[in-house]
C-alpha positions as CSV (number, residue, x, y, z in Angstrom):
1,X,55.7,31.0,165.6
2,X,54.4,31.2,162.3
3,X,51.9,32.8,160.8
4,X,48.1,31.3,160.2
5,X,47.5,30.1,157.0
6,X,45.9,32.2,154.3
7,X,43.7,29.1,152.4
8,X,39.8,29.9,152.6
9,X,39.4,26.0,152.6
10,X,39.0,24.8,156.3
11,X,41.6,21.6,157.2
12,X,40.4,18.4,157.4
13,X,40.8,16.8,160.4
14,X,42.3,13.3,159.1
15,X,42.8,9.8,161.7
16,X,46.0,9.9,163.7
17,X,48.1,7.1,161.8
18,X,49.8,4.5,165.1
19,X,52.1,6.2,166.8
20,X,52.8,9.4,164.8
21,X,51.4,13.1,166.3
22,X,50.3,14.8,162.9
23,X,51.8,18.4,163.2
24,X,50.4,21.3,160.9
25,X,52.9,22.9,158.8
26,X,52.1,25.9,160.3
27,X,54.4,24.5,163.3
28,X,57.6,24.3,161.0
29,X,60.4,25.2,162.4
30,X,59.4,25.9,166.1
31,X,61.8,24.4,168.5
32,X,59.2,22.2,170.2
33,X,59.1,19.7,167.8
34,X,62.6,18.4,168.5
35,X,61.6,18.2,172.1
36,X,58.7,15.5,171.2
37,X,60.7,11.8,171.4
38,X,59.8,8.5,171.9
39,X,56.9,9.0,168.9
40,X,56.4,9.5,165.8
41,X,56.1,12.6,164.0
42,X,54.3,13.5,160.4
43,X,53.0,16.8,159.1
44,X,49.2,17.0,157.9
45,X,46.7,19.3,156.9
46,X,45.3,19.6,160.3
47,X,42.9,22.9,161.9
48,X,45.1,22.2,165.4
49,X,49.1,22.7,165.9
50,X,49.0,19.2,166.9
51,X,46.8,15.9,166.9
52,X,47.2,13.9,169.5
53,X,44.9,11.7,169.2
54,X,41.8,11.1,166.8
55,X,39.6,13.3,169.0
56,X,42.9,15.7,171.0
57,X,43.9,18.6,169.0
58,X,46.2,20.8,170.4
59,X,46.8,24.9,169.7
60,X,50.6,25.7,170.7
61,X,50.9,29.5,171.9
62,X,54.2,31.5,172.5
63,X,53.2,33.9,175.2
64,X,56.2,36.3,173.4
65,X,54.1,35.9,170.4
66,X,51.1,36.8,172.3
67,X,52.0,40.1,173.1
68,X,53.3,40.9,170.1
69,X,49.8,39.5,168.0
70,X,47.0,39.1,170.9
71,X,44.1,38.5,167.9
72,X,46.2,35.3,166.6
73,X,45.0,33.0,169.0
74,X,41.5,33.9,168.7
75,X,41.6,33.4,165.3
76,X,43.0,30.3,165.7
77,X,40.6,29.3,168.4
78,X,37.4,30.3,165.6
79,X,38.6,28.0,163.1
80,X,39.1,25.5,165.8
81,X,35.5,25.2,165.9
82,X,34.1,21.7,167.2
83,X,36.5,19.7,165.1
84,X,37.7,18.0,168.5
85,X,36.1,16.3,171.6
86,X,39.3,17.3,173.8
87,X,40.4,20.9,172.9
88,X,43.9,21.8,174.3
89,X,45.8,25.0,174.1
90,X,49.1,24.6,175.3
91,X,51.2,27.7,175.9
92,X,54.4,28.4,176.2
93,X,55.3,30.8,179.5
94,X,58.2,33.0,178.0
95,X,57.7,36.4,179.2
96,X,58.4,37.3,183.0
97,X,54.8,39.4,183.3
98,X,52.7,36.0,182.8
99,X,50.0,36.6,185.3
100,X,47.7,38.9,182.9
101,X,48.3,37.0,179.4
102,X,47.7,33.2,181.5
103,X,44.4,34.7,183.2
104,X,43.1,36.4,179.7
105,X,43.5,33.2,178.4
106,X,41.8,31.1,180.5
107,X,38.7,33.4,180.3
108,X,38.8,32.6,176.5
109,X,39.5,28.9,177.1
110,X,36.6,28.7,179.5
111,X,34.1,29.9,177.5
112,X,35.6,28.0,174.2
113,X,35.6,24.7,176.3
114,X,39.0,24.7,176.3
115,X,41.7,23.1,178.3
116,X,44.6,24.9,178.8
117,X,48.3,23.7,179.6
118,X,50.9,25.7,180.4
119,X,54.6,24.8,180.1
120,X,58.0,26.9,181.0
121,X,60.2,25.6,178.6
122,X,60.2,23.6,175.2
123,X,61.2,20.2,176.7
124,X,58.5,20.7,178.9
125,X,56.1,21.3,176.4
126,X,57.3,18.2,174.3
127,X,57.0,16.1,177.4
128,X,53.2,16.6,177.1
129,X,52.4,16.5,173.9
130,X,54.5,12.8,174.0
131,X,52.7,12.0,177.1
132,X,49.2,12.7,175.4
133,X,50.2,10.6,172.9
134,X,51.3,7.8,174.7
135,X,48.0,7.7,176.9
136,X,45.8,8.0,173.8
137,X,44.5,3.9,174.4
138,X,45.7,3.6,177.5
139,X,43.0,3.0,180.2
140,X,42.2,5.7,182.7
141,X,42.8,4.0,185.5
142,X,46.6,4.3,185.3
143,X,46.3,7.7,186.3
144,X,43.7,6.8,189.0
145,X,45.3,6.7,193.0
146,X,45.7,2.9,194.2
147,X,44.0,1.9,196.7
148,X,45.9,-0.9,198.9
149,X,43.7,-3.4,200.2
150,X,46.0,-5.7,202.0
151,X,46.4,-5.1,205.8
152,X,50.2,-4.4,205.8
153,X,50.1,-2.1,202.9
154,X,47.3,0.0,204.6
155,X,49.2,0.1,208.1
156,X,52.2,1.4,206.5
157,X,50.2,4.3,204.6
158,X,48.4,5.4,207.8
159,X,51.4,4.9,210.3
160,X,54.1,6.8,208.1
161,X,51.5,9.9,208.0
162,X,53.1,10.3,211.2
163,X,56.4,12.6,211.0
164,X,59.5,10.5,212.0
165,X,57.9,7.5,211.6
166,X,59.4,5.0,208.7
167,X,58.8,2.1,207.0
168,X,61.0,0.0,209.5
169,X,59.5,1.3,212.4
170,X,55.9,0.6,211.3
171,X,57.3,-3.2,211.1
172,X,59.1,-2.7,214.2
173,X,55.5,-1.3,215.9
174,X,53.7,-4.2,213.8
175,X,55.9,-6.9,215.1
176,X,55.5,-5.9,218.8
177,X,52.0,-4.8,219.7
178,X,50.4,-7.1,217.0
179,X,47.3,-4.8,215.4
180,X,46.7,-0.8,214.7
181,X,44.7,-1.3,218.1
182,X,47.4,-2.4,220.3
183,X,50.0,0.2,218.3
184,X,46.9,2.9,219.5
185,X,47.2,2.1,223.2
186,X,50.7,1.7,223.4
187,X,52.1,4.0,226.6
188,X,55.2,6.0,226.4
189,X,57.4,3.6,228.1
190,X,56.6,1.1,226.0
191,X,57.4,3.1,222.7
192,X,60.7,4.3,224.0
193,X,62.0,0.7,224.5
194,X,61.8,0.1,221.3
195,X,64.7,0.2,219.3
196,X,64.8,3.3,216.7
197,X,62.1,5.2,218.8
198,X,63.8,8.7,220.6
199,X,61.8,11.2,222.7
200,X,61.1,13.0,219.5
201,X,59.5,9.8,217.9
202,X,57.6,8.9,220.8
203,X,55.6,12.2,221.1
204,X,54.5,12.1,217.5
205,X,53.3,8.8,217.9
206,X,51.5,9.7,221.1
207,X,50.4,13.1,219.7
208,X,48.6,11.4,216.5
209,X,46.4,9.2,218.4
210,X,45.9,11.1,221.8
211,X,45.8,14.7,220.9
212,X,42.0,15.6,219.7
213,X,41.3,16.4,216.4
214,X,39.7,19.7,217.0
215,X,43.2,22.1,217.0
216,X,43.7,25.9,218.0
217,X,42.4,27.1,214.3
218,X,39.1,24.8,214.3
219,X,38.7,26.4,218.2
220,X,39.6,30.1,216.9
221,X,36.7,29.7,213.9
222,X,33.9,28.5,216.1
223,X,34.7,31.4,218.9
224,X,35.1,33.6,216.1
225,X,31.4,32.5,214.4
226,X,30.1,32.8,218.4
227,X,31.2,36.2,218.8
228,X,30.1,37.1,215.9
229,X,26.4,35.9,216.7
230,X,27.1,37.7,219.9
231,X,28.7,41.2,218.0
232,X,25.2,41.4,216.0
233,X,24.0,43.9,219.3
234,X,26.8,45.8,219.2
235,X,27.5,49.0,217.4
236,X,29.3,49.3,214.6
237,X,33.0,49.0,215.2
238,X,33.4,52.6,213.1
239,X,31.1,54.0,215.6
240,X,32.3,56.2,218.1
241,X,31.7,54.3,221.9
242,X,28.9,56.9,223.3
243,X,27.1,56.2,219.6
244,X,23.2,54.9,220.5
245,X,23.0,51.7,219.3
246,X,20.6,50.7,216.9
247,X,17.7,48.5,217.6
248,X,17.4,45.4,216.3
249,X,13.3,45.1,216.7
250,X,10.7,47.6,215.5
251,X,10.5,50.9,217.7
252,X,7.0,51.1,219.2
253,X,4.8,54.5,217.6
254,X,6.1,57.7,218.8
255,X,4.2,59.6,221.4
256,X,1.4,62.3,219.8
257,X,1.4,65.5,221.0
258,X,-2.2,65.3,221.8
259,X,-1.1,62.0,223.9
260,X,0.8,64.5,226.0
261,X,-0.6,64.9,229.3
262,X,1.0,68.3,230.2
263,X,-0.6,70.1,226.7
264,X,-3.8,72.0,228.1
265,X,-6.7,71.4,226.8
266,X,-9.0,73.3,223.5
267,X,-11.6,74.7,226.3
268,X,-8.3,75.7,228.9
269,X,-6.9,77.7,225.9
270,X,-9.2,79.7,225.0
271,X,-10.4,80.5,228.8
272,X,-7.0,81.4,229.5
273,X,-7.0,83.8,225.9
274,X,-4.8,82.0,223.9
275,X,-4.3,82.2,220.5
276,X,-5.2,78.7,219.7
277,X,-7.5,77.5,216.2
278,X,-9.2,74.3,217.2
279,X,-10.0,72.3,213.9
280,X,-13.2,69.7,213.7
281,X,-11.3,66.7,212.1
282,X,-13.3,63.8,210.9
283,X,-11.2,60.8,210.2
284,X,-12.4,57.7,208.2
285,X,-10.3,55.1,209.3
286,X,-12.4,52.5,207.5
């Protein structure tokens, strides 16, 4: 990778020109550039590795670099600045011990508003800075899932979730019982005299619309959440078993020792010769 440039003026950021990705010369010579086809490539006096798009710049990282200059990227990252409404740093996983660099990097990428990519190899790498490219005016609803609407399409989505079960036996189901209803309340016999459908095919049909929704983990949480509503009055499980437990309400007051019933009296003391000092106390509980 080579090294950032040494100019004190800042790049200018200029207009991606049709189809080309405008690469900084600071990019000569790394081995991704061959890996970018199917567009065009120019070299400009950019503040990203690569523009994308008018408003995508992208910062390329070797994470073999990395180690060997961690401050580079964060340089790099400053002069980025707000020169682009989609920020991308895309990083190249080259080093076995990735975990550490890739979760450093995020932090700074998070707090930079910064979306990171990472690929494992150059091609791969190439691959999106081409697709990037490529989708600059496209709309995003390319990307977006497609929602059939038609009857058929949707039956054959929701009937194929089913394991074992194909296209052809969807038509095969469709055909025979007429609607998702009839399919629903279809018995075993009739399933298994269809052609295609074995034991095995049978039971996963039955299974998906007669077995209830709630399964053994659902049933495990809620007895778990019960018993733990239940475990609040027990001890502590690192609490021997002849531990007292502890109250969940207030104790009432603790019994006085002039309460006690058994304690004689200041006049039975001192007839009987005790030692006892009897003190005039005058409270103000106001």
């Amino acid at each position: 990778m080579a090294s950032s440039s040494t100019s004190n003026n800042p790049p200018v950021v200029i207009p991606a020109s049709g189809n080309n990705i405008i690469i900084s010369p600071l990019q000569r010579g790394n081995p991704v550039l061959e890996c970018i086809r199917n567009v065009g490539k120019e070299f400009g006096d950019i503040v990203a590795d690569y523009q994308v798009g008018r408003t995508t710049g992208v910062l390329f990282l070797s994470l073999k670099y990395h180690r060997l200059h961690p401050e580079y990227i964060h340089t790099r990252i400053e002069k980025l600045g707000l020169s682009y409404n989609l920020r991308i740093l895309l990083i190249l996983c080259d080093i076995s011990e990735h975990r550490e660099p890739i979760r450093e990097l995020t932090k700074a990428c998070l707090i930079n508003n910064i979306t990171i990519m990472v690929a494992f190899s150059f091609d791969e790498a190439g691959h999106y800075l081409t697709t990037y490219k490529q989708f600059e005016f496209k709309s995003p609803d390319l990307i977006k899932e497609r929602t059939e609407k038609d009857y058929s399409p949707v039956l054959r989505t929701a009937l194929t979730t089913i394991s074992k079960v194909n296209k052809t036996d969807v038509e095969t189901l469709r055909t025979s019982f007429g609607s998702f209803a009839n399919i629903s309340r279809a018995t075993t016999d009739q399933l298994q005299n269809l052609p295609g459908f074995g034991h095995i095919k049978v039971k996963n049909i039955k299974n998906a619309f007669d077995k209830p929704f709630r399964n053994h983990a659902t049933s495990l949480l809620s007895l778990s959440q019960s018993q733990g509503t239940a475990s609040k009055n027990l001890p502590p499980p690192n609490l021997p078993p002849s531990a007292p437990m502890r109250p969940l309400r207030m104790e009432l007051s603790p019994v006085w020792d002039i309460e006690l019933d058994d304690r004689p009296s200041a006049e039975e003391a001192i007839g009987s010769g005790n030692d006892l000092q009897v003190f005039d106390i005058d409270l103000d509980l106001n």
